[in-house]
py3Dmol code that shows the C-alpha trace and the ligand (Angstrom):
import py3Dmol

protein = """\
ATOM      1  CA  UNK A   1     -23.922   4.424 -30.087  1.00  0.00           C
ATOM      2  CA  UNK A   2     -23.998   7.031 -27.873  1.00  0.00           C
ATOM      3  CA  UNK A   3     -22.607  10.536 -28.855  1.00  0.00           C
ATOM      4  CA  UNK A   4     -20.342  11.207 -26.059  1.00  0.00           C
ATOM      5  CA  UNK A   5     -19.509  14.658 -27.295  1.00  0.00           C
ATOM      6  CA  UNK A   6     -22.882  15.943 -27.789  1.00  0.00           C
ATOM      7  CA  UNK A   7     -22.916  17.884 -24.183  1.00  0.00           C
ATOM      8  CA  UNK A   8     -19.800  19.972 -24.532  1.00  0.00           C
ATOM      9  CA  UNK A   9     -18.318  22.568 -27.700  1.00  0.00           C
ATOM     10  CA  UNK A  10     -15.518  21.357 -30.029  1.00  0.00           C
ATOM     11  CA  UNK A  11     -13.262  23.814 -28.074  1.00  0.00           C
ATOM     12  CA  UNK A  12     -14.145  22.668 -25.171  1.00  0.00           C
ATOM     13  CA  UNK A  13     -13.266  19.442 -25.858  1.00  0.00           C
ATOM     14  CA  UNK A  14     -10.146  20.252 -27.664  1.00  0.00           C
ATOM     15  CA  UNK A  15      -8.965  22.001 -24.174  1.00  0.00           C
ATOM     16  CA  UNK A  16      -9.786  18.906 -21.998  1.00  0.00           C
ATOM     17  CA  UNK A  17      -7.687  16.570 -24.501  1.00  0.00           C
ATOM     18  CA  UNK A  18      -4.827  18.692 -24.452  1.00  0.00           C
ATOM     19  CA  UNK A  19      -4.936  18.935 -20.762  1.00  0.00           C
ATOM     20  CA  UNK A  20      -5.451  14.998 -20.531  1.00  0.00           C
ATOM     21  CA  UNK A  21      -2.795  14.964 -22.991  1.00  0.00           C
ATOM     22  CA  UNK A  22      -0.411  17.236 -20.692  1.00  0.00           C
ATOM     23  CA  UNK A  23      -1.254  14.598 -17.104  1.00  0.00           C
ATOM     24  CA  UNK A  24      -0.738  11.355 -18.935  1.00  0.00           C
ATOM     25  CA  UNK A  25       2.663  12.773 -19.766  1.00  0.00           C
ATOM     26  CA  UNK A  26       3.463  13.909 -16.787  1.00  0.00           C
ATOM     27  CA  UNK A  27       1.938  10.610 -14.956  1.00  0.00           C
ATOM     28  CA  UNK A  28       3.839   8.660 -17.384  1.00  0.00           C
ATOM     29  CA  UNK A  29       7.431  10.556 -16.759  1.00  0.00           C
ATOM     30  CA  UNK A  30       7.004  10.533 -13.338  1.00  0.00           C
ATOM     31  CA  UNK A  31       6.084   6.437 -13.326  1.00  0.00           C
ATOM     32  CA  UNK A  32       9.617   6.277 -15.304  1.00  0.00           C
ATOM     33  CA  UNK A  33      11.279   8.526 -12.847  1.00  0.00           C
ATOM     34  CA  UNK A  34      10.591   5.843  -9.705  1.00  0.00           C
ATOM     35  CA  UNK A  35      11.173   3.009 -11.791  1.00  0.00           C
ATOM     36  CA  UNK A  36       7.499   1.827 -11.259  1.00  0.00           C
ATOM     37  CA  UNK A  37       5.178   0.256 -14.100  1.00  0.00           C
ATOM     38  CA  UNK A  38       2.458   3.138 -15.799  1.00  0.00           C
ATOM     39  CA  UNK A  39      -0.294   0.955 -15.208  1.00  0.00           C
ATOM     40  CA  UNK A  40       0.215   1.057 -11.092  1.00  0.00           C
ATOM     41  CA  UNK A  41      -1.378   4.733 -11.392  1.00  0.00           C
ATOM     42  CA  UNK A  42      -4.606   5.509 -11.976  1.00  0.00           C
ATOM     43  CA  UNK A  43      -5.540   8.899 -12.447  1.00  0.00           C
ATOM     44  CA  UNK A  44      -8.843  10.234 -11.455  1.00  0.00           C
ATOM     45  CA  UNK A  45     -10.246  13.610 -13.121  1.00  0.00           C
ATOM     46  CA  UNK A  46     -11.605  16.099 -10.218  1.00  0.00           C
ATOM     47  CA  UNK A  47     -14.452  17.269 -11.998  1.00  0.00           C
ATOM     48  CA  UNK A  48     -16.256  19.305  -8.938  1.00  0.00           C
ATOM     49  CA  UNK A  49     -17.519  22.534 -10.145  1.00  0.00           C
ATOM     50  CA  UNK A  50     -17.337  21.817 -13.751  1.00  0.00           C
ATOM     51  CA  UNK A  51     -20.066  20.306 -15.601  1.00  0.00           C
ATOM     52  CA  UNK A  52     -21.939  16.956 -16.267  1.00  0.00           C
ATOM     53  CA  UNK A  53     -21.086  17.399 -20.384  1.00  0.00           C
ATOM     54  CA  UNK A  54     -16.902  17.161 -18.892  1.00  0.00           C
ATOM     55  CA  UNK A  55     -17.214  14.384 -17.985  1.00  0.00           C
ATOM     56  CA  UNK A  56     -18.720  12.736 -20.934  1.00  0.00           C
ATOM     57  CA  UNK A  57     -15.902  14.444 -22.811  1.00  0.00           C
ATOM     58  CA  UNK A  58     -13.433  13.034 -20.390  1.00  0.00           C
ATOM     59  CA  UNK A  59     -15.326   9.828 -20.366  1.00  0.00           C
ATOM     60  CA  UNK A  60     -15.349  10.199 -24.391  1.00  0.00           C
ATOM     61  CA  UNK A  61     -11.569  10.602 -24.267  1.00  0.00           C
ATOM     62  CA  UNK A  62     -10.501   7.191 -22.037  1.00  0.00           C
ATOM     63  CA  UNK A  63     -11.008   8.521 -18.444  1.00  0.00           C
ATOM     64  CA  UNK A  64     -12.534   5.564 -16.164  1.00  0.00           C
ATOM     65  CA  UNK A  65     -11.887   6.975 -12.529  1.00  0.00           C
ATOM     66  CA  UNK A  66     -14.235  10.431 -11.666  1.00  0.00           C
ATOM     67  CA  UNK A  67     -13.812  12.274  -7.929  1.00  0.00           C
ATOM     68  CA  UNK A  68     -16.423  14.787  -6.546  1.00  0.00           C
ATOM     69  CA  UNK A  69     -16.273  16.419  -2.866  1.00  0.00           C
ATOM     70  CA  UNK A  70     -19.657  17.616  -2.509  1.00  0.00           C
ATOM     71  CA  UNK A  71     -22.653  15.287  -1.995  1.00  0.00           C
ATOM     72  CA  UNK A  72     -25.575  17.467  -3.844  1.00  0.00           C
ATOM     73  CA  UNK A  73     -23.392  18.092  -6.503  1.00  0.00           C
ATOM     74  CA  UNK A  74     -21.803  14.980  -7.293  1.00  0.00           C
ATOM     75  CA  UNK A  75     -25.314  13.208  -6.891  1.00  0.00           C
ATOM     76  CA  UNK A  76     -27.040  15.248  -9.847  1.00  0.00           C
ATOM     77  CA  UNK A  77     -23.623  15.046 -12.021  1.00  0.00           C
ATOM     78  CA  UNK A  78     -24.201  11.243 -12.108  1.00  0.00           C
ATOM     79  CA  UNK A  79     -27.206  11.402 -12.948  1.00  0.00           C
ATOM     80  CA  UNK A  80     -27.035  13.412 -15.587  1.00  0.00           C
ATOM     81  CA  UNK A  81     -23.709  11.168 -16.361  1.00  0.00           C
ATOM     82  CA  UNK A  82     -25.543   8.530 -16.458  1.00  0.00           C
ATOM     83  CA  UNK A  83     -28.362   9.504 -18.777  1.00  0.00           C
ATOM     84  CA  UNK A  84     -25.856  10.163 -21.389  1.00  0.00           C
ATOM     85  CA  UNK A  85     -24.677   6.620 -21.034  1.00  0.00           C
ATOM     86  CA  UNK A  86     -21.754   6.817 -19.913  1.00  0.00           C
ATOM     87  CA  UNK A  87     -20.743   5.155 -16.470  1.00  0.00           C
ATOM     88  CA  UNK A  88     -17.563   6.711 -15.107  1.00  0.00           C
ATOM     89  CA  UNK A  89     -16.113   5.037 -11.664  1.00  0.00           C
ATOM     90  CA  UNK A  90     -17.476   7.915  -9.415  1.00  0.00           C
ATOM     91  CA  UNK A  91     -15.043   8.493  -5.942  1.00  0.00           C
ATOM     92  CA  UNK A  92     -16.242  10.518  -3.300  1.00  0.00           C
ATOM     93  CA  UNK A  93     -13.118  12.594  -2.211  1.00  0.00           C
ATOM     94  CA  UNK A  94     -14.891  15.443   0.299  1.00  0.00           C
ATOM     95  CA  UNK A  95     -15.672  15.132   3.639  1.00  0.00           C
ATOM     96  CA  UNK A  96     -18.412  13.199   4.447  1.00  0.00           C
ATOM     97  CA  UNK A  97     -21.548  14.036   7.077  1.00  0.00           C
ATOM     98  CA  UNK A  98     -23.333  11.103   8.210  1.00  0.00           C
ATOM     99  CA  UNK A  99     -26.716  12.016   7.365  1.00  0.00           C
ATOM    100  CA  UNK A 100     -25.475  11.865   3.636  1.00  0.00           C
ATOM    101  CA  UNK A 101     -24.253   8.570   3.518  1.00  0.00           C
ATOM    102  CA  UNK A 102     -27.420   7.543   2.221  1.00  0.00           C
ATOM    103  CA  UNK A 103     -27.225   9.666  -0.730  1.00  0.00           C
ATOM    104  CA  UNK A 104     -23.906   8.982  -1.747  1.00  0.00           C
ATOM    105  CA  UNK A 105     -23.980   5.385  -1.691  1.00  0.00           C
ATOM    106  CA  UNK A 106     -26.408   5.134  -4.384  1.00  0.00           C
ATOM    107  CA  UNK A 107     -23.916   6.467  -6.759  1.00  0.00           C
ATOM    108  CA  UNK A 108     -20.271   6.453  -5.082  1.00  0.00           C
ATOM    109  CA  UNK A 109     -18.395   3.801  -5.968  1.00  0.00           C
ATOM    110  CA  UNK A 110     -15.671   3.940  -4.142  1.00  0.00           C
ATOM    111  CA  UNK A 111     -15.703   6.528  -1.030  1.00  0.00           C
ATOM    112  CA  UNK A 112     -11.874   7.942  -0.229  1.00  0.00           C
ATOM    113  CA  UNK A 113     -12.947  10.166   2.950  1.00  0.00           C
ATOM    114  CA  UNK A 114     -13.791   7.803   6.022  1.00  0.00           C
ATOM    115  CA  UNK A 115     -12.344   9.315   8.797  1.00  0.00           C
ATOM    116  CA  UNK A 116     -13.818   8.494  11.960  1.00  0.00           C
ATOM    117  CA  UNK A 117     -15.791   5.422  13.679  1.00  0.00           C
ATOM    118  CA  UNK A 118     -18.936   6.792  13.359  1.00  0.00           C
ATOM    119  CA  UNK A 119     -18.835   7.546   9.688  1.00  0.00           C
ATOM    120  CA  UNK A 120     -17.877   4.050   8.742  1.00  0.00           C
ATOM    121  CA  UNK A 121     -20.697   2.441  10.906  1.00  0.00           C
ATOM    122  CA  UNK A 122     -23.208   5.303   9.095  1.00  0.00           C
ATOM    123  CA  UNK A 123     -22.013   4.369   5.510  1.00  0.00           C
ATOM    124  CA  UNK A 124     -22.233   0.486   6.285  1.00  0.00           C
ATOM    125  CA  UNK A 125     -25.499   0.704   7.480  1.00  0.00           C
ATOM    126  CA  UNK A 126     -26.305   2.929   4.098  1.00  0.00           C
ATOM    127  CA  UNK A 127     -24.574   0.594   1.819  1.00  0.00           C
ATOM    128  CA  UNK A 128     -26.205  -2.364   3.423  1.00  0.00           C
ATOM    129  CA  UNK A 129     -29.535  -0.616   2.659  1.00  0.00           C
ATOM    130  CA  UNK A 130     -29.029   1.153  -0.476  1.00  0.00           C
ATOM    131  CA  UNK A 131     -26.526  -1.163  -2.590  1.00  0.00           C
ATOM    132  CA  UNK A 132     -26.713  -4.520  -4.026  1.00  0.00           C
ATOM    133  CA  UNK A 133     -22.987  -5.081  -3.897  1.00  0.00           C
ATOM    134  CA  UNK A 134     -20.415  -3.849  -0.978  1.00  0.00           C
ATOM    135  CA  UNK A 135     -19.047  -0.046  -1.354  1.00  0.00           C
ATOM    136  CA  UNK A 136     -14.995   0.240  -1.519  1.00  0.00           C
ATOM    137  CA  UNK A 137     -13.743   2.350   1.340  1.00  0.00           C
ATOM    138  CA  UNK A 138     -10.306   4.130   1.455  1.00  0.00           C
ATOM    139  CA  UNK A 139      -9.747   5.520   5.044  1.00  0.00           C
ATOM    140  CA  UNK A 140      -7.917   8.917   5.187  1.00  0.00           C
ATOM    141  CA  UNK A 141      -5.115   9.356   6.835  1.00  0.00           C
ATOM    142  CA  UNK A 142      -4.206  12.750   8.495  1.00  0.00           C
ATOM    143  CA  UNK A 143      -0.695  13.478   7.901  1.00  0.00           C
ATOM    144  CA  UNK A 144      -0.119  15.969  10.470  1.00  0.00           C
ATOM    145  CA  UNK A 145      -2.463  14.409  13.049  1.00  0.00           C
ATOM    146  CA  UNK A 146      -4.939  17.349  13.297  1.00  0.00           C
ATOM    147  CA  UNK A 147      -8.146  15.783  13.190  1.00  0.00           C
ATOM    148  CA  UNK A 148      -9.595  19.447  12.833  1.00  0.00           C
ATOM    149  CA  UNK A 149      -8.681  19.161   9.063  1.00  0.00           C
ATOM    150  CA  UNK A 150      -9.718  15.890   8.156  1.00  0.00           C
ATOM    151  CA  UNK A 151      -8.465  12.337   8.150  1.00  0.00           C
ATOM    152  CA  UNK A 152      -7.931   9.341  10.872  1.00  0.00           C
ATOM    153  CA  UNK A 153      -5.061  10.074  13.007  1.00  0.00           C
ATOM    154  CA  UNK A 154      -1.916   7.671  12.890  1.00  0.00           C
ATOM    155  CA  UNK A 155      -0.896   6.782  16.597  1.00  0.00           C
ATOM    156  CA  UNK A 156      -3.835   8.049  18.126  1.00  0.00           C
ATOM    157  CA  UNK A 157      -5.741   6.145  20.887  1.00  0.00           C
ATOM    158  CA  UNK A 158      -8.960   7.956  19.864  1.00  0.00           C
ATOM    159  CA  UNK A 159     -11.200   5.274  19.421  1.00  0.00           C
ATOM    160  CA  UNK A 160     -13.178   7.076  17.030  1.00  0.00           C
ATOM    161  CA  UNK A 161     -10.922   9.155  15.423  1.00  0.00           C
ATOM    162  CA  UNK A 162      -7.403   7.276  15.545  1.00  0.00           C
ATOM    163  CA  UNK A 163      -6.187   5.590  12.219  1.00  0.00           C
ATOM    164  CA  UNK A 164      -6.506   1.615  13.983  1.00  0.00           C
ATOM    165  CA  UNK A 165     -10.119   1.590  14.821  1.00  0.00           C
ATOM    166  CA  UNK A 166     -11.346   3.532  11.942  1.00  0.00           C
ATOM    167  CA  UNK A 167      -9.251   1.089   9.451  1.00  0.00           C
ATOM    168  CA  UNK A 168     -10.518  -1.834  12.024  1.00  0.00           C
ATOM    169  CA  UNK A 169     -14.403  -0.498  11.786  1.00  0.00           C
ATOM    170  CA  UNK A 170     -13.753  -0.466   7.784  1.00  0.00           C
ATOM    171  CA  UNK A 171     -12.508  -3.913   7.115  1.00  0.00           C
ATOM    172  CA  UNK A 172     -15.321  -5.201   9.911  1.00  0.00           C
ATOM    173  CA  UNK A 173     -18.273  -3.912   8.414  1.00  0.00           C
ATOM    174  CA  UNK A 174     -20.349  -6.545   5.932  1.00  0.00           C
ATOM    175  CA  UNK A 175     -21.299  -3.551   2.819  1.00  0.00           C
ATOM    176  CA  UNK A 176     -17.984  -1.973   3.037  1.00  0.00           C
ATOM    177  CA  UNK A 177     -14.437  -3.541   1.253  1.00  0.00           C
ATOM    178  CA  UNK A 178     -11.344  -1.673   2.704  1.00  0.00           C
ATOM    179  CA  UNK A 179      -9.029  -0.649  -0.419  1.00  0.00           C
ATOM    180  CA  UNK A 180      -6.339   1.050   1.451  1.00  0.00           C
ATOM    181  CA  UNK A 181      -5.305   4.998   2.307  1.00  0.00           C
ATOM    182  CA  UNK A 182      -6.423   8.120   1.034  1.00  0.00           C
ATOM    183  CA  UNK A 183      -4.386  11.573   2.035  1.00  0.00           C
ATOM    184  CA  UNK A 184      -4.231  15.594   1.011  1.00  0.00           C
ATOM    185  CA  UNK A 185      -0.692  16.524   2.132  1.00  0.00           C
ATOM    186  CA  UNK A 186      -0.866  19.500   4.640  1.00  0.00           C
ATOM    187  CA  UNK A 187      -0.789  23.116   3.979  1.00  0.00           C
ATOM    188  CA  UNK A 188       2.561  24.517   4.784  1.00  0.00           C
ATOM    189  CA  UNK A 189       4.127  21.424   4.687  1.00  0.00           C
ATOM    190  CA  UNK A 190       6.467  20.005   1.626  1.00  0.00           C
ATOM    191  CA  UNK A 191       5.045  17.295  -0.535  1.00  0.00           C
ATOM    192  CA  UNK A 192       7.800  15.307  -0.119  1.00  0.00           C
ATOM    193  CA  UNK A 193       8.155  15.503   3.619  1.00  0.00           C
ATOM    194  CA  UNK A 194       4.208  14.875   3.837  1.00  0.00           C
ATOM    195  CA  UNK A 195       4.621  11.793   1.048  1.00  0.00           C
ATOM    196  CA  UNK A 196       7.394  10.166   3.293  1.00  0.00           C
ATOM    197  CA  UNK A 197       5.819  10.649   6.025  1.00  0.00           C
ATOM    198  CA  UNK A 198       2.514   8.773   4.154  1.00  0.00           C
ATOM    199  CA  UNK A 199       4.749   6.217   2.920  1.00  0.00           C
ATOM    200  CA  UNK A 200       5.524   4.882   6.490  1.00  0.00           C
ATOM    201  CA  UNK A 201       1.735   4.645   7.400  1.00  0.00           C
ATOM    202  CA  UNK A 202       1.381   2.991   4.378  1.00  0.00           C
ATOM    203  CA  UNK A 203       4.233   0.335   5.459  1.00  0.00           C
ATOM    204  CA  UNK A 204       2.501  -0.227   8.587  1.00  0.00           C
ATOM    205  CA  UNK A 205      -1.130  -0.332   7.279  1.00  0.00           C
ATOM    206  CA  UNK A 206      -0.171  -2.809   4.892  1.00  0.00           C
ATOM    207  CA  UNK A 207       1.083  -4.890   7.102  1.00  0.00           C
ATOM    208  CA  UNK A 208      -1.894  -5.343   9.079  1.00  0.00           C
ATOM    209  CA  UNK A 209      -4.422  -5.120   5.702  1.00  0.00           C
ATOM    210  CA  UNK A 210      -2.272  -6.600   2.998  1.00  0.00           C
ATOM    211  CA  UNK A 211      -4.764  -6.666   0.272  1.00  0.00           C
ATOM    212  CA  UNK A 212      -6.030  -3.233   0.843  1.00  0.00           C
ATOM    213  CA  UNK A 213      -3.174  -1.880  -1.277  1.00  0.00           C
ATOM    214  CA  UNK A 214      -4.558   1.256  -3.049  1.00  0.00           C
ATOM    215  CA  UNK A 215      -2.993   4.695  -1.791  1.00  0.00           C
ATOM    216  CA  UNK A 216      -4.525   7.595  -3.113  1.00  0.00           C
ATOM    217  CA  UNK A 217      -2.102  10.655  -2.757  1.00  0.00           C
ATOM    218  CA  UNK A 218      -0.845  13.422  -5.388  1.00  0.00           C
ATOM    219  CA  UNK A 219      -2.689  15.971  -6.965  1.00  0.00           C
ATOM    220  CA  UNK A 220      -2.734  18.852  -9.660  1.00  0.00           C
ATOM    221  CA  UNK A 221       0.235  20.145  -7.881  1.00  0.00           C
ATOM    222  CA  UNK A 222       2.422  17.793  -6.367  1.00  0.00           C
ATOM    223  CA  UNK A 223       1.463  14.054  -7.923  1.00  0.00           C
ATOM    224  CA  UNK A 224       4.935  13.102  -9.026  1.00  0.00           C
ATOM    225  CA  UNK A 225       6.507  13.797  -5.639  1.00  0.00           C
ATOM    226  CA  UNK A 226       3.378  11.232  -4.627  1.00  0.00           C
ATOM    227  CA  UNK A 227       3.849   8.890  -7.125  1.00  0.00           C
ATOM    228  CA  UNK A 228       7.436   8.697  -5.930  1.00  0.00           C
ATOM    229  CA  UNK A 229       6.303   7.696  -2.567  1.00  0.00           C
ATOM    230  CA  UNK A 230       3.817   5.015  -3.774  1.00  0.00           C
ATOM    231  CA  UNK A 231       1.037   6.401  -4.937  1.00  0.00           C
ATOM    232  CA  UNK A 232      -1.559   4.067  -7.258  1.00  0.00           C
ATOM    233  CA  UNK A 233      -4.240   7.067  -7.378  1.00  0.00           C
ATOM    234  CA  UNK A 234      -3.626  10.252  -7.806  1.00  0.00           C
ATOM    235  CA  UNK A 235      -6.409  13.137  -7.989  1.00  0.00           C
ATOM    236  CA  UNK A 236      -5.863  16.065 -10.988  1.00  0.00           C
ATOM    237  CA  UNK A 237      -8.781  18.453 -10.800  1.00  0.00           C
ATOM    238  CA  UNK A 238      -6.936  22.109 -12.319  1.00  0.00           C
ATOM    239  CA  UNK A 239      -4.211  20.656 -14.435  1.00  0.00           C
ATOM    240  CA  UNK A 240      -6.818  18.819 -16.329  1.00  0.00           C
ATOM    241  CA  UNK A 241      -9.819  21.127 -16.658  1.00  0.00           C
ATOM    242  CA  UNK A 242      -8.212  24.086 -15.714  1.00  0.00           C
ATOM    243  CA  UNK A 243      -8.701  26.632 -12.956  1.00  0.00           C
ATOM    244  CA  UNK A 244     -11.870  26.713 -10.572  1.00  0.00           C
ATOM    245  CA  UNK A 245     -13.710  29.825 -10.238  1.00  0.00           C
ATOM    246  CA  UNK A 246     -13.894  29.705  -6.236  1.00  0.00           C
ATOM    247  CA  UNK A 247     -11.242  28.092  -3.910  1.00  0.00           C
ATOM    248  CA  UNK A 248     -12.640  24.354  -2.971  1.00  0.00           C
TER     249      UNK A 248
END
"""
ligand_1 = """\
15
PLP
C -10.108 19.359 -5.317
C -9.414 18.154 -4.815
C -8.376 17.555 -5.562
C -7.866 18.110 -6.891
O -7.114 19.265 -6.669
P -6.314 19.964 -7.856
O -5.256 20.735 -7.151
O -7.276 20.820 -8.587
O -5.738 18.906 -8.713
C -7.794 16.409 -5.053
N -8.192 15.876 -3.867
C -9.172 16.420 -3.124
C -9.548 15.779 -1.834
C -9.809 17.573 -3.570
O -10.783 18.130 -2.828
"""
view = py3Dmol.view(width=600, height=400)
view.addModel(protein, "pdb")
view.setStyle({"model": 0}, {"cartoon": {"style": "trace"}})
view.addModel(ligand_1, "xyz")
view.setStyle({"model": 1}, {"stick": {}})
view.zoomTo()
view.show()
């Protein structure tokens, strides 16, 4: 068997299963809180800027679901991931340029960022030649309709950048399998007024794309207030490995 421990110090360790420790609880109280079943939530470690040996410790200690915003690092993290034998459920959460779709595709399984037209006909045509099996898609969702800071845009006639088509181009496309809604609530807006305001694109998305039911909201600071409003993934980068160096 594989020694998932080997890559990271005893301390180290120690720190990342408190922390884990410290989110399941908090997960957990805030799944009692809404009155909604613990297994609904997945939680998915943020583990950009911190090292490959984290997330065999994470790995080590139960986690499944990984997240990474940054193509050339997440690609050599799996790799080296994936030499130690462990194989983590790897989401792309960053923005994504279209001449990287190829990259990311070989070791993305899920991708959480598609924002625009053009990016989901790039990352078909990349899954279709770089994947044996279809690549799961959430579209983001721009809460305060500023397409300047990432995310499809909710009402919008845009036809490549309006929350419709770029769902519609998703669920179209042959190598890609829409899951549902990804969103980062606003700076300078409250979590709970951004959260409410996801939950009602949710309602309407899920009317049109019933089985695409994931909704991946809530992070280090704020993923109760998202679980509240629905939330089955949320993304915990600082309260689980701590602090990172630069702003990201
Ligand atoms: C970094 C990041 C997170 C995690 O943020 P924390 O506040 O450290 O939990 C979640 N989602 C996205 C899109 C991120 O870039």
């Amino acid at each position: 068997m594989t020694d998932r421990t080997a890559t990271v110090r005893p301390d180290r360790r120690a720190e990342l299963a408190a922390g884990l420790a410290r989110v399941r609880a908090r997960i957990a109280d805030a799944c009692s809180a809404a009155g909604r079943d613990r297994t609904e939530v997945t939680m998915i470690a943020v583990t950009k800027t911190y090292p490959a040996g984290d997330v065999v410790a994470l790995a080590g200690l139960g986690v499944t679901d990984v997240g990474e915003n940054r193509d050339q690092e997440a690609a050599a993290k799996a790799a080296e991931v994936a030499a130690a034998g462990v194989a983590p459920r790897w989401h792309f959460i960053g923005q994504l340029q279209r001449n990287k779709c190829r990259s990311v595709v070989r070791y993305a399984d899920v991708v959480q960022s598609v924002d625009s037209v053009r990016l989901a006909g790039a990352l078909d045509a990349a899954a279709a030649a770089g994947r044996d099996r279809p690549l799961d898609v959430l579209v983001q969702v721009s809460i305060d309709g500023d397409p300047a800071r990432g995310g499809a845009v909710p009402d919008s006639a845009d036809p490549d950048r309006g929350l419709g088509p770029v769902a519609e181009a998703v669920a179209g496309a042959g190598a890609l399998r829409l899951g549902g809604l990804m969103a980062v609530a606003p700076l300078g807006w409250e979590p709970e007024r951004a959260f409410a305001r996801l939950a009602e694109v949710t309602g309407w998305f899920r009317g049109l794309y019933p089985a695409a039911t994931a909704l991946s909201a809530g992070m280090s600071g704020d993923l109760e207030i998202a679980i509240g409003y629905g939330a089955t993934h949320v993304r915990v980068g600082s309260a689980l490995l701590g602090m990172r160096p630069t702003l990201r």
